[in-house]
C-alpha positions in Angstrom: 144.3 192.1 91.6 147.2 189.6 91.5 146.1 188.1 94.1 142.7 187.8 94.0 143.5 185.8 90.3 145.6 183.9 92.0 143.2 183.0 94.4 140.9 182.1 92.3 143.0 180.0 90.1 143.8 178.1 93.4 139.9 177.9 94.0 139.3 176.2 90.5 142.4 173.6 91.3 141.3 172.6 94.3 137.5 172.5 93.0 138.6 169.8 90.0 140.5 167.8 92.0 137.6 167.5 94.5 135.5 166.3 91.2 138.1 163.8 89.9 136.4 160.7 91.6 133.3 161.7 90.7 134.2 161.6 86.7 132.9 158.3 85.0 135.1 155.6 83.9 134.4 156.7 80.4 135.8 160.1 80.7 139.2 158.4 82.2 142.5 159.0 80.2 142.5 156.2 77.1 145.3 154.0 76.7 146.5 153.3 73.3 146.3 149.4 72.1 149.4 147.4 72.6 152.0 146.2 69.3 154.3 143.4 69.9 156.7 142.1 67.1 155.0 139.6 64.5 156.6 136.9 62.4 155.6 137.3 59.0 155.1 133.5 58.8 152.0 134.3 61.0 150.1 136.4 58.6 147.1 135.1 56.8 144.1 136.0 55.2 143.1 139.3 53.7 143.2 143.0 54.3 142.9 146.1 54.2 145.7 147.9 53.5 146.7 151.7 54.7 149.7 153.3 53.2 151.1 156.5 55.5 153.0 159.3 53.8 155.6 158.1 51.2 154.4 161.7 50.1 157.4 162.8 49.2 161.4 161.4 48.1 162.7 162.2 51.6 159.2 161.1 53.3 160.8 159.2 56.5 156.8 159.4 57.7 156.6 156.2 56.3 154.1 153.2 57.1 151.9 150.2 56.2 149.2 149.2 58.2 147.0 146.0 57.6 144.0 145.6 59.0 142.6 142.3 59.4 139.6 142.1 56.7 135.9 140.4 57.9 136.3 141.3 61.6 134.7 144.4 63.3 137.6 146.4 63.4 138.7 149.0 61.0 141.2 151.3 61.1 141.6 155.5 60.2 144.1 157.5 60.0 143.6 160.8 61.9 145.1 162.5 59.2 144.0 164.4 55.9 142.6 162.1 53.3 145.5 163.0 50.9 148.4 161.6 53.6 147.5 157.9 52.9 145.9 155.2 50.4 143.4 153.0 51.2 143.4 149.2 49.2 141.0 146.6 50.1 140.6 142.8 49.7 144.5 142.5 49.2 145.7 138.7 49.7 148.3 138.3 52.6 151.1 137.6 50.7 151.0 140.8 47.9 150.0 142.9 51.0 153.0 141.9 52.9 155.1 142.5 49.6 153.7 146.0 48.7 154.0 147.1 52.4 157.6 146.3 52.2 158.5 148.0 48.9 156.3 150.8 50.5 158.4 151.1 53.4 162.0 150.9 51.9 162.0 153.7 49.5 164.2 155.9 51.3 167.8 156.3 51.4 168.6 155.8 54.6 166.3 153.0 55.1 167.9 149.9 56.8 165.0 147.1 58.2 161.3 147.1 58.5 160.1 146.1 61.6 156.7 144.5 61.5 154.2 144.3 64.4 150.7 142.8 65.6 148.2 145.5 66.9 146.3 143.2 69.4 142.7 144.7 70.5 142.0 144.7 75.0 141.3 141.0 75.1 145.5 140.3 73.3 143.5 139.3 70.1 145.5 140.8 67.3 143.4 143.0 64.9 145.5 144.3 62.6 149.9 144.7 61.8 152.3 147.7 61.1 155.4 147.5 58.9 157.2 150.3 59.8 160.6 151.5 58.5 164.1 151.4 60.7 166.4 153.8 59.2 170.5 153.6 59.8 171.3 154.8 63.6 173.9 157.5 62.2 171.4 159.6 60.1 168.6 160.5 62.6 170.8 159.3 65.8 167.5 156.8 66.1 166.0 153.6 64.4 162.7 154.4 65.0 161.9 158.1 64.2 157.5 158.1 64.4 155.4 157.4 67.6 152.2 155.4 66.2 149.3 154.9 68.5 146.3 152.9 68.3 143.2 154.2 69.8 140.3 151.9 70.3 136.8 154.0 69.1 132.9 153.2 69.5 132.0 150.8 67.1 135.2 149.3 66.1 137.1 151.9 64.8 140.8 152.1 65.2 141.9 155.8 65.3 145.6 156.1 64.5 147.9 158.7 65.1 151.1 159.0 63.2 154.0 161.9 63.8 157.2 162.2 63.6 159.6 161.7 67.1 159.8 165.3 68.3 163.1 165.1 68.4 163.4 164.4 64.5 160.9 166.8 63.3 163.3 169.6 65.2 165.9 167.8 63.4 164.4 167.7 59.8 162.2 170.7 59.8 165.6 173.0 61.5 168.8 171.0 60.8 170.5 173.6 62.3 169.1 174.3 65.1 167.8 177.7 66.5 164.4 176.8 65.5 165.1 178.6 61.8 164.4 176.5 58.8 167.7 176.1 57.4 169.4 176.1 60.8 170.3 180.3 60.4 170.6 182.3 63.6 167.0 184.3 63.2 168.7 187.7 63.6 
């Protein structure tokens, strides 16, 4: 019996890899749009403005995102309604200043860093401020991967978490995967 389900799991392997070339382009793995550091000297106009998490006092799940207002881009979060706030038509210059005041609410906050999300063509679409907290609390700067999908119709599907590494670290701070960091016996 071992055997034969091995066999046939071997059958199956051998079976998609004979396929792969004959998937369309469209079914090929997606690559997330590209961020590159912005000046904020460079930021104009107005936008849309997403604020991530801030849900809580020790929220380190923290970002702004502006999305450039009047082209055919828009962003969403791929997260529950309730994890972010949407506010449109806000001038550069208050978005900017909101985004930052956003960002810096927690303790161990020590920069923002702020980005350009450019689109496939290196046009930039939208910008992150994301927070930087001190090395010596989370061992990291950075502690969220962000990605930018690029969707039918313009959207912008972004995904927010926590480094895996963190969330071990906040969700078990001792270790042993026990909230609370006890031993599980």
């Amino acid at each position: 019996m071992r055997v034969r389900c091995v066999h046939l799991f071997l059958m199956v392997v051998a079976c998609s890899m004979a396929a792969y070339p004959c998937i369309p382009e469209s079914f090929a793995l997606e690559k997330p749009l590209r961020t590159e550091v912005a000046n904020v000297a460079e930021i104009q106009g107005s936008f849309t403005m997403i604020l991530y998490g801030g849900r809580f006092l020790d929220d380190v799940e923290t970002i702004a995102i502006l999305d450039v207002e009047g082209d055919q881009f828009h962003f969403e979060p791929y997260a529950p309604d309730f994890d972010f706030k949407v506010k449109k038509g806000i001038p550069a210059k208050e978005a900017l200043s909101e985004a930052q005041k956003f960002v810096s609410f927690h303790n161990a906050f020590w920069r923002s860093q702020l980005s350009r999300i450019l689109d496939n063509n290196g046009k930039t679409i939208g910008y992150e401020l994301r927070p930087l907290y001190h090395h010596f609390v989370y061992g990291t700067s950075d502690v969220m991967d962000v990605y930018y999908w690029l969707k039918e119709g313009g959207r912008v599907k972004v995904t927010i978490r926590l480094d895996s590494e963190i969330e071990k670290m906040i969700r078990f701070p001792g270790g042993n995967g026990v909230p609370g960091g006890g031993s599980g016996n």
